[in-house]
C-alpha positions in Angstrom: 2.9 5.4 18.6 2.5 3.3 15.3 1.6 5.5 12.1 0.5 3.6 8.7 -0.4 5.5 5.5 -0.4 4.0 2.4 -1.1 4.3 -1.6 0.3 8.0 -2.2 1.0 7.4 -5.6 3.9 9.5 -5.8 4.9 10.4 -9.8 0.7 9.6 -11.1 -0.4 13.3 -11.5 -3.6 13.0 -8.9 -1.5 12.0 -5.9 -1.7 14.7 -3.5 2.2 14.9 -2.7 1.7 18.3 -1.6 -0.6 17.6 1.4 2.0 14.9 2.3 5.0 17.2 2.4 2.4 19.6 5.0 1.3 16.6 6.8 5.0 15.4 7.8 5.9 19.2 8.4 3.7 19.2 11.3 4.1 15.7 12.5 7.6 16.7 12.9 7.5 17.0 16.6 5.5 13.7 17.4 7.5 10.7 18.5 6.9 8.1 16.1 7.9 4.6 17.3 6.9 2.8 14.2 6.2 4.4 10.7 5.0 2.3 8.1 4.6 3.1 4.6 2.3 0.5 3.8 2.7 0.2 -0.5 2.1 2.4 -3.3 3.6 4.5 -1.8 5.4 5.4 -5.5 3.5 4.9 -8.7 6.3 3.4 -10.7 3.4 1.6 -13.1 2.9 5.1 -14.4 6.4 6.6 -14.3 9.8 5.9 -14.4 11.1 4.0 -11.2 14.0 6.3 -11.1 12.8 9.3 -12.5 9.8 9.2 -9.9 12.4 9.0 -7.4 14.9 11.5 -8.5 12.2 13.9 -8.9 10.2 13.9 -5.7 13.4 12.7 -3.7 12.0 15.7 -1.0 9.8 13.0 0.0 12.6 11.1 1.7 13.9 14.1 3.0 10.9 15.3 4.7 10.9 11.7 6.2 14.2 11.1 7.9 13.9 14.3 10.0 11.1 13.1 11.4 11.0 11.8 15.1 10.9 7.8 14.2 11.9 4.9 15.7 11.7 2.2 12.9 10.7 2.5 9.0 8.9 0.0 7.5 8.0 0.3 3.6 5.7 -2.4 3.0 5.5 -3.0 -0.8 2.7 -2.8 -3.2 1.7 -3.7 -6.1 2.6 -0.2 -7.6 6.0 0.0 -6.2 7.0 -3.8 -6.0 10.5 -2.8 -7.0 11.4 -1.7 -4.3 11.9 -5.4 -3.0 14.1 -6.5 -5.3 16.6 -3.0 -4.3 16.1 -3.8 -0.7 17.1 -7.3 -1.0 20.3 -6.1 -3.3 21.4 -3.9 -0.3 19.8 -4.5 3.0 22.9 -4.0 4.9 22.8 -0.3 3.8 19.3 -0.1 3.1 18.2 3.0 5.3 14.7 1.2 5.8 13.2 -2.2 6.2 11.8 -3.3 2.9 9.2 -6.8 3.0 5.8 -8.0 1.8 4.4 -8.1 5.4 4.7 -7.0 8.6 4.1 -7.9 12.2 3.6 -5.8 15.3 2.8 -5.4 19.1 1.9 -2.7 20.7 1.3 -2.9 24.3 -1.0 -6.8 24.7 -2.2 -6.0 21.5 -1.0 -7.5 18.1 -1.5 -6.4 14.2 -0.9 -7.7 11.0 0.4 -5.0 8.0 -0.1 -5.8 4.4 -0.7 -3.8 1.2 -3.8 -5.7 0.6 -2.9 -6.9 -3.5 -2.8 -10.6 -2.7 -6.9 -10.3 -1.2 -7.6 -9.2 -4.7 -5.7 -11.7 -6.2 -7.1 -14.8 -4.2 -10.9 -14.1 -4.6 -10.8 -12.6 -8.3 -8.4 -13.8 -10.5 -7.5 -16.7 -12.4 -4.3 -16.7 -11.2 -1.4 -17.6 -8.8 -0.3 -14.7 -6.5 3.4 -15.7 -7.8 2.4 -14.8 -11.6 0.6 -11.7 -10.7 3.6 -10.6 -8.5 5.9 -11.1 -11.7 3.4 -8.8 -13.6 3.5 -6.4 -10.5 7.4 -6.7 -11.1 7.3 -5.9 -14.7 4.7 -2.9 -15.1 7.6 -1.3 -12.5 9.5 -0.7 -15.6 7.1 1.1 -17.2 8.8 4.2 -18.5 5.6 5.5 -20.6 1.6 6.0 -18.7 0.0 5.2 -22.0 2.6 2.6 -22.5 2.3 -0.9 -23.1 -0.3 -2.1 -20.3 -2.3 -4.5 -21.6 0.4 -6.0 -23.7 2.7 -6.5 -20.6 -0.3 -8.0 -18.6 -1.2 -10.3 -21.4 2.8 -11.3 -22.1 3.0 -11.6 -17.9 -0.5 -13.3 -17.2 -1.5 -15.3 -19.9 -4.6 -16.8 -18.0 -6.1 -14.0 -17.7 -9.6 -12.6 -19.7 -10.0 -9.7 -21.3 -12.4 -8.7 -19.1 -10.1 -8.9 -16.1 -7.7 -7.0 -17.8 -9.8 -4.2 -18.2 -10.8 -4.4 -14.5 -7.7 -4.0 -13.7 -6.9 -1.1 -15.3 -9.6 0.9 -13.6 -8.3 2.2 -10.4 -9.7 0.5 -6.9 -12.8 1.6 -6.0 -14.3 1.7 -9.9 -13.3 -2.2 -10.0 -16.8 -4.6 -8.8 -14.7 -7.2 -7.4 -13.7 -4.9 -4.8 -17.1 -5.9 -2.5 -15.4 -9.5 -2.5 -12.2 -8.4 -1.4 -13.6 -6.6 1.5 -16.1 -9.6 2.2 -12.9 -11.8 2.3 -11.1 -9.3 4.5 -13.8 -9.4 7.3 -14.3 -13.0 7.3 -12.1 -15.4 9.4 -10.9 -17.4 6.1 -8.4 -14.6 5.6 -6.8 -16.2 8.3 -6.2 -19.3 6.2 -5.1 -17.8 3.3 -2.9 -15.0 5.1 -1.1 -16.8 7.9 -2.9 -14.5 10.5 -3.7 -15.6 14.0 -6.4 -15.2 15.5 -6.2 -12.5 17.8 -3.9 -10.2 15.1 -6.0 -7.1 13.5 -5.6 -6.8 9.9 -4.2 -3.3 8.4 -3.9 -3.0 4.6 -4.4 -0.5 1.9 -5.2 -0.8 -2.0 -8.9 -0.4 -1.7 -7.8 3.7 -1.3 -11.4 3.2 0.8 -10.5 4.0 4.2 -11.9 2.3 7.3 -12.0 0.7 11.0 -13.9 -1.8 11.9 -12.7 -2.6 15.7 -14.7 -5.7 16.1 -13.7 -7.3 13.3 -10.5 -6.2 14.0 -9.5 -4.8 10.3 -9.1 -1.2 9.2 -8.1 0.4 5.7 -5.3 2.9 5.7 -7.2 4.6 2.4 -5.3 6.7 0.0 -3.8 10.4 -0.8 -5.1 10.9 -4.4 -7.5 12.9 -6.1 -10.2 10.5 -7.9 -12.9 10.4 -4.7 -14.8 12.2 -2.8 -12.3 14.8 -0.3 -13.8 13.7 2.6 -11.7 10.5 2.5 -8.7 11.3 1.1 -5.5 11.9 3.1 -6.1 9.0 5.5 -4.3 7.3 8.0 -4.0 5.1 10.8 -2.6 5.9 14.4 -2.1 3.0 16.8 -1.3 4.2 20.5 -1.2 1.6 22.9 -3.0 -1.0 21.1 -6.2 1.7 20.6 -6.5 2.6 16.9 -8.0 5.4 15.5 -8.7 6.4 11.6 -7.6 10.2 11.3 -7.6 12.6 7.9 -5.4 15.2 7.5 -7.3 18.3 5.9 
């Protein structure tokens, strides 16, 4: 069995940590071949890196006594650090730490990414290489009411005013959204992403989960308290190629 859950936002006040820590405690005795923590998993734009870390380091706890084969932490663009630590220590790293990932699961293939560089590519004025280096540096954000825009504008200087205040709204209050997911479902993702053809798309950031089985995409959603409860705490299961889009209450 493949699991993928994403955009926790663990240190921002409105993730829902809590419902995590119950949702692993009674996944406990599931065999997990694959689990993939598929970005934003921290919020390390609105705390500390470390401090978010140190103080919810349960979270990693609760995680390695699960039944897993292999973690994957797919990084986002709230917890892009992560990459840099991982490439600093792989050897010893106790998970596998990258931007993408690929999978099979019985004749059946699928493509894992946090979903950032969609956004990027169809609403932006920008490379994905600058906005990654922005990603980088609101990491070390040690304040929430911090220094936003002023990083952003140091980081990005292409960008408009207006696009900086999009971005601080959080996913689904942003309008260029609708593009991303029009880009998503349309075969030039392909392009632009390195998928093949016959690979299903699963990403995150949007915190909007969904499936779409024909178009072979689905949205792992989010675990935060800004929208409606009847899609938050979702997740994706993939057993034997067969996906299904699941909510822990």
């Amino acid at each position: 069995m493949i699991l993928a859950i994403s955009d926790i936002h663990i240190g921002y006040e409105k993730s829902n940590k809590d419902d995590l820590l119950r949702f692993m405690d009674e996944i406990k005795g599931e065999k997990i071949d694959h689990l993939i923590l598929l970005g934003d998993i921290f919020d390390f734009w609105r705390r500390n890196s470390i401090k978010a870390i140190i103080e919810n380091q349960e979270i990693f706890k609760e995680i390695y006594q699960l039944n897993v084969g292999d973690i994957h932490y797919i990084i986002g663009n709230h917890d892009y650090y992560f990459l840099e630590w991982y490439e600093k220590f792989a050897d010893n790293y106790p998970f596998q730490v990258s931007k993408i990932l690929r999978l099979e699961d019985g004749d059946d293939k699928f493509y894992f990414t946090h979903g950032y560089e969609m956004e990027v590519l169809v609403n932006y004025d920008l490379n994905l290489e600058t906005y990654e280096k922005f990603c980088y540096d609101m990491c070390w954000n040690s304040d929430e009411r911090g220094s936003f825009v002023s990083k952003l504008w140091k980081t990005v200087k292409s960008v408009s005013k207006e696009e900086v205040d999009d971005l601080k709204l959080k996913p689904s209050d942003r309008a260029e959204m609708e593009n991303l997911h029009k880009f998503a479902t349309s075969t030039a993702k392909n392009l632009f992403l390195g998928l093949e053809t016959d690979e299903t798309l699963i990403f995150g950031h949007t915190h909007i989960p969904f499936l779409e089985k024909d178009n072979k995409i689905a949205n792992t959603g989010s675990w935060v308290d800004e929208y409606g409860k009847e899609i938050q705490n979702s997740y994706i299961i993939i057993n034997e190629g067969e996906m299904e889009l699941k909510f822990f209450k």
